[in-house]
C-alpha positions in Angstrom: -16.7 11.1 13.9 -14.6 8.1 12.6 -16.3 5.9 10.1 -18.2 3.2 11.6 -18.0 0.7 9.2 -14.0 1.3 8.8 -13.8 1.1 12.3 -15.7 -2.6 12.5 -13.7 -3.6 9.6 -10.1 -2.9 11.6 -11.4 -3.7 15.3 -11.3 -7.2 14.4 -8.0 -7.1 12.0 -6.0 -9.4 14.1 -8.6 -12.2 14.2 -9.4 -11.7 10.1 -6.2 -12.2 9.2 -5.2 -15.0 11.0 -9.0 -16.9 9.9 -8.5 -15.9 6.4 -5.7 -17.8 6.4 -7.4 -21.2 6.7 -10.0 -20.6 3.9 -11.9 -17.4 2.6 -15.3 -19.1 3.2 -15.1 -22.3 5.1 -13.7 -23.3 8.7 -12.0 -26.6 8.6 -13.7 -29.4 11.0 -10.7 -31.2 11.7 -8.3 -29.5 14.5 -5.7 -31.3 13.5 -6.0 -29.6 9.8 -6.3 -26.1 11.1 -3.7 -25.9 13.1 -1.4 -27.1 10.8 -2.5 -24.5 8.1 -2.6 -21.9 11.0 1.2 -22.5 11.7 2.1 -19.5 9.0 -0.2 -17.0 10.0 1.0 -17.9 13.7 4.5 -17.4 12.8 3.8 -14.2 11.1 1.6 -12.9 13.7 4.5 -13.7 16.5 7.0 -11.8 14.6 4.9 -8.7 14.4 4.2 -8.7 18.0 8.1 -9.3 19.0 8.1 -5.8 16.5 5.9 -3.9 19.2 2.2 -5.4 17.5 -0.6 -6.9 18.8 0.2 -9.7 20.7 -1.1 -13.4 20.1 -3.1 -13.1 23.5 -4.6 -10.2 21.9 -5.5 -12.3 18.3 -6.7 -15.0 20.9 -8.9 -12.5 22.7 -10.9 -11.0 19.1 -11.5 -14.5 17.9 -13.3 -14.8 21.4 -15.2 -11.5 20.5 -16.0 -13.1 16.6 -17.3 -16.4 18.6 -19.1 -14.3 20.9 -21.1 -12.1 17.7 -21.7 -15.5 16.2 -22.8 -17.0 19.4 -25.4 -14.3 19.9 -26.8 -14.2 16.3 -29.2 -17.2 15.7 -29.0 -16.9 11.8 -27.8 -14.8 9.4 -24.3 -13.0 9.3 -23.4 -9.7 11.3 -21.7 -7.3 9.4 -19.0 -6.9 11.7 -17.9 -11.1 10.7 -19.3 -11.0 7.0 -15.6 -11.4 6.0 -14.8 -14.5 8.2 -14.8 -18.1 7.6 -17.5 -20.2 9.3 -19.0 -23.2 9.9 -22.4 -25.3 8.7 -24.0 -23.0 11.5 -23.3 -19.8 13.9 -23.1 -22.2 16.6 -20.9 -24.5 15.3 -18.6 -21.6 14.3 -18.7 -20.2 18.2 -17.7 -23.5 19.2 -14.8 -23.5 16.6 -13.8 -20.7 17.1 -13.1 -20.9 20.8 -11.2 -24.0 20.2 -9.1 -22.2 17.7 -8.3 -19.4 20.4 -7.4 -21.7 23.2 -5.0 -23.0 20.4 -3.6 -19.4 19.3 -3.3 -18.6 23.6 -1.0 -21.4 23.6 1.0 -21.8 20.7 3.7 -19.5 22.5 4.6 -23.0 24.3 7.7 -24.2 22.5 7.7 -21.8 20.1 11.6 -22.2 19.7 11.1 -26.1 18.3 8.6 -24.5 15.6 10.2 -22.1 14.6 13.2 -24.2 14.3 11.5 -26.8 12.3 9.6 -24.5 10.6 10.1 -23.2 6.5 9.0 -19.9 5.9 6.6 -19.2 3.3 6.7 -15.9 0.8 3.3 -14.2 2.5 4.9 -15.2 5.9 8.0 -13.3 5.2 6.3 -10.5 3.2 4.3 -9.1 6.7 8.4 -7.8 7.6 8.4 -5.4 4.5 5.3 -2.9 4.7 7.2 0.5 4.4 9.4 -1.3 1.0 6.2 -2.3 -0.2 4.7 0.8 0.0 7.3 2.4 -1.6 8.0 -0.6 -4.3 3.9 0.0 -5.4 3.9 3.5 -5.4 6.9 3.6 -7.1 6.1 0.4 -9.9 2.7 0.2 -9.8 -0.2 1.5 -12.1 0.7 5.2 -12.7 3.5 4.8 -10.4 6.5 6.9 -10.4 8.3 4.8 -12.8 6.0 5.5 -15.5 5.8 9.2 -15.3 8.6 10.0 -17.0 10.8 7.6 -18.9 13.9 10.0 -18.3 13.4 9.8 -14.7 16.7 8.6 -12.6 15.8 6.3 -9.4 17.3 8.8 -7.5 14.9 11.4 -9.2 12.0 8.5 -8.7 12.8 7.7 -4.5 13.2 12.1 -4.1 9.5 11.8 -5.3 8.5 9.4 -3.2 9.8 11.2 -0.1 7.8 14.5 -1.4 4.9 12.5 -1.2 5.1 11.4 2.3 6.8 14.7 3.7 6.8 15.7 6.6 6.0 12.4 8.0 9.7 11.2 7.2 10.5 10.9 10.9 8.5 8.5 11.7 8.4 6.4 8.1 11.8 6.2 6.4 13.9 4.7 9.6 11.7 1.6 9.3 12.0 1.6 5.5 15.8 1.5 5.8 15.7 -1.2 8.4 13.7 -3.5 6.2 16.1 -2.5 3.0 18.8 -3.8 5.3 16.4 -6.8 6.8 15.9 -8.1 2.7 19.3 -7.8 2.3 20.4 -10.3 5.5 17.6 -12.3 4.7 17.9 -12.8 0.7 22.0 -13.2 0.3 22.2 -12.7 -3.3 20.9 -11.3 -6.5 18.9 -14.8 -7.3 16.4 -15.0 -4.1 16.3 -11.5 -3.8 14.5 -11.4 -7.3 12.6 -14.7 -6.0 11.2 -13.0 -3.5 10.5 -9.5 -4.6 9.9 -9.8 -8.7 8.2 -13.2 -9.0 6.8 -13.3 -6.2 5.0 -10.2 -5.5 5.9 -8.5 -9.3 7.3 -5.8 -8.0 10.6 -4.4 -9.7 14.3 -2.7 -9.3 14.2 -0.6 -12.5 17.7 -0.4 -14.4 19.3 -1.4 -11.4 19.9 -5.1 -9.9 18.0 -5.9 -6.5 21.4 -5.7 -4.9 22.0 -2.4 -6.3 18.3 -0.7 -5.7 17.8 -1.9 -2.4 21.2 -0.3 -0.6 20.4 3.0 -2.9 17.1 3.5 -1.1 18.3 2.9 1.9 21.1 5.0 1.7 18.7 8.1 -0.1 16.6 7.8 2.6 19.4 8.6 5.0 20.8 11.0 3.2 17.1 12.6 3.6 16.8 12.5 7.0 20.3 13.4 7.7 19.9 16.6 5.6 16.3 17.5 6.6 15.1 16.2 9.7 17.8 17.0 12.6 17.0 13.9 15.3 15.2 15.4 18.4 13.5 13.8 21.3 12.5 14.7 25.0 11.7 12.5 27.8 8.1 12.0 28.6 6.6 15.0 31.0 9.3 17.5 29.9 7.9 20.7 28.5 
């Protein structure tokens, strides 16, 4: 039986993350303040569901269900919403938090001028990478691969990764080669690429320049998949 707990935490993922975004503890009163401190998590949320995930009608619909638990709770904090910003009162925070998904419903309305007015920030950007990060932690962080052995090569260091995530490579390393690619279309040169990555989230290329390490993973991954995992598929209902 899945965890229950677990399973509270994640039902409600969409909503948390787009809340936590205003303030760890606190809802802002003003509208006019949140939604202009929403605008990052919004444009980050949009681009996930253009990439197949949740859509912002969905967000819209679990901070309905977090104003809802509030709603129905006189005092104290449910577990379920222990994580989530709120109000003076569980009331108050209902009522906020319905405002805030009519707002989140219809922020899709003109989308085009935000986005075209709109600067990026780092975390924004960042929600693109999850397969690099992935690999860029387990491969530089505590213990990682790049500390187990001061004579390993980063091809050596990325064939280890791929042991480690074997035989799920069909369904993991195409997206990690996209988003090598993605970083590189995004971050033109040597300079933002190390902005982004190294200061930013500390996360490093080993001997090699960013321009160097990001093509050689994408290109060890395909080398992987080309030599291991021959490309199959069937059309839904065939046997």
């Amino acid at each position: 039986m899945p965890n229950q707990e677990l399973s509270e935490f994640f039902r409600l993922s969409g909503a948390r993350d787009l809340l936590t975004s205003l303030s760890s503890t606190t809802l802002p009163t003003s509208a006019e303040e949140r939604n202009r401190a929403l605008q990052p998590a919004l444009r980050a949320a949009w681009t996930l569901s253009e990439r197949g995930g949740r859509t912002l009608y969905e967000v819209a619909a679990q901070i309905r269900e977090v104003s809802h638990i509030f709603a129905t709770t006189p005092e104290g904090v449910p577990d379920a919403v222990r994580h989530f910003p709120r109000a003076s009162s569980n009331q108050e925070t209902a009522a906020t938090l319905l405002h805030i998904a009519d707002y989140v419903e219809n922020w899709l309305y003109g989308v085009i001028p935000k986005l075209k007015e709109a600067t990026p920030t780092r975390d924004e950007i960042n929600v693109r990478f999850p397969h690099l990060n992935h690999l860029l932690q387990v491969y530089f962080g505590q213990d990682g691969i790049a500390y187990e052995d001061d004579e390993t090569t980063e091809v050596q260091g990325l064939e280890m990764y791929v042991e480690g995530i074997h035989p799920t490579c069909p369904w993991l390393l195409p997206g990690l080669v996209g988003e090598c690619h993605e970083a590189l279309a995004l971050f033109h040169d040597e300079d933002s690429l190390f902005w982004f990555f190294q200061e930013g989230y500390l996360m490093g290329s080993g001997s090699l320049s960013w321009t160097e390490w990001l093509p050689l993973i994408a290109d060890t991954m395909t080398a992987h998949m080309r030599e291991h995992h021959s490309y199959r598929w069937r059309t839904l209902g065939e046997d």
